[in-house]
C-alpha positions as CSV (number, residue, x, y, z in Angstrom):
1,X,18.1,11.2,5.4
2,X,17.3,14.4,3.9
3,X,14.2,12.6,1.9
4,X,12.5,12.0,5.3
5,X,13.6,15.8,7.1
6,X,11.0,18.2,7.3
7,X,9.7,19.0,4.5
8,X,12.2,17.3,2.1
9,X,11.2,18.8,-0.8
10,X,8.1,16.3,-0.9
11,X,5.6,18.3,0.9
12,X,2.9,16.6,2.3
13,X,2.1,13.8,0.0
14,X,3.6,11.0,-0.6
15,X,6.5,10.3,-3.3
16,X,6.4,6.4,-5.3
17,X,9.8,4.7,-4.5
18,X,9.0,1.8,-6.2
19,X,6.3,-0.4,-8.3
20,X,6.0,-3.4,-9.5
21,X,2.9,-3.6,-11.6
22,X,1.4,-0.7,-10.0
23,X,-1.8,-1.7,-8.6
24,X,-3.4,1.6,-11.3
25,X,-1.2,1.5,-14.2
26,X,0.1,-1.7,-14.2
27,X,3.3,-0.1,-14.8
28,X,6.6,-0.9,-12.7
29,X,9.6,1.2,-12.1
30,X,12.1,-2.0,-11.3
31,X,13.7,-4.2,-13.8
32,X,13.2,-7.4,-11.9
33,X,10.2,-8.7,-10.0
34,X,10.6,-8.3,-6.1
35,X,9.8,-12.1,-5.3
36,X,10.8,-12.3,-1.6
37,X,8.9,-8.8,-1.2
38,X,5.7,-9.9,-3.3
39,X,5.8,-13.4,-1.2
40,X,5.9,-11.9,2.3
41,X,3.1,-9.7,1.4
42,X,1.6,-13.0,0.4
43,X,1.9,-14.8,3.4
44,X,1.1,-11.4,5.9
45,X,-2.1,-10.7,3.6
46,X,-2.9,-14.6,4.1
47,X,-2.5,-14.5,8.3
48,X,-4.0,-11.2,8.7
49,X,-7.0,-12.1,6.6
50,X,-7.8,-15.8,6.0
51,X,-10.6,-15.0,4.0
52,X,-8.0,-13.8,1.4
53,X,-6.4,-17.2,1.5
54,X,-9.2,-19.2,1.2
55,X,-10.3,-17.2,-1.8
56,X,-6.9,-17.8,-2.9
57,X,-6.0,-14.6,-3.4
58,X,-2.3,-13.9,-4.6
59,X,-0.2,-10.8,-4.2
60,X,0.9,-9.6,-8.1
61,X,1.2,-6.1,-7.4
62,X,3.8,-3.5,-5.2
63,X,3.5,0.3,-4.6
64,X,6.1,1.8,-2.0
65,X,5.9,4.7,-1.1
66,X,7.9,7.4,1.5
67,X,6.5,10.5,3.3
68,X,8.0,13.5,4.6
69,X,7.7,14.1,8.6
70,X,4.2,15.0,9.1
71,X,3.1,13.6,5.1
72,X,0.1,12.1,4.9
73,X,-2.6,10.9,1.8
74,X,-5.4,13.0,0.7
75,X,-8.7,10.5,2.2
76,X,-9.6,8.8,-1.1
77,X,-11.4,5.3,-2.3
78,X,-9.2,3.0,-4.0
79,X,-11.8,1.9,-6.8
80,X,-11.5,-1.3,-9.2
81,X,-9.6,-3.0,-6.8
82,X,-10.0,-6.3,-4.4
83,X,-7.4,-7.3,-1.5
84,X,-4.5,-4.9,-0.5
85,X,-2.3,-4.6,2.0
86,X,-1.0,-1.4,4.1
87,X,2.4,-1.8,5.9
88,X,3.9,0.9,7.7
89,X,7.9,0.7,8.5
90,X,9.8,2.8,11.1
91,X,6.9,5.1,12.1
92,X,3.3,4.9,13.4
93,X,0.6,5.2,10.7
94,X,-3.5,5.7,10.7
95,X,-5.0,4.2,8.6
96,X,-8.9,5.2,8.6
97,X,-10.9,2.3,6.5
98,X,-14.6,4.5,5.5
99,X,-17.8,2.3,5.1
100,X,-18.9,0.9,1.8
101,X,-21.1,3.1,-0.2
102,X,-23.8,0.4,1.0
103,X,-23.4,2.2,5.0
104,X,-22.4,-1.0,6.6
105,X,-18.8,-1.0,8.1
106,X,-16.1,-2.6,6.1
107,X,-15.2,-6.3,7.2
């Protein structure tokens, strides 16, 4: 669709689709909570990384976003927060995870 064309109108960065208490703000931009959505992250998050489920850590927050051909984020530290979850749907992504401040790779 003309939202994903080159250059869009959305640049390079991305543009917010959707939240449900945005992982920042807290804010969300749907009326209803995405259950289904919130519980598959759930159970990916889980499988991917069984520490997260034996910490019992539970999804409660959605942010999806869409990029323009060729988008991409600025590098950036997503502070004050624990577990996430990156999903990419109908095109290859990179996803470069930096070291701690501490020098020692991230697990």
């Amino acid at each position: 669709g003309p939202l994903l064309a080159a250059g869009g109108g959305l640049g390079n960065r991305p543009r917010e689709m959707l939240s449900w208490c945005h992982p920042f703000s807290r804010l969300s931009s749907c009326g209803e909570r995405p259950t289904r959505l919130l519980r598959w992250s759930e159970e990916l998050l889980h499988a991917l990384a069984p520490g997260a489920a034996a910490a019992g850590v539970r999804v409660d927050s959605l942010l999806v976003q869409v990029y323009a051909a060729g988008g991409s984020l600025l590098p950036h530290t997503d502070a004050d927060l624990s577990w996430g979850l990156g999903v990419s749907l109908g095109a290859e992504a990179v996803f470069e995870c930096l070291p701690r401040g501490d020098g020692a790779a991230p697990q």
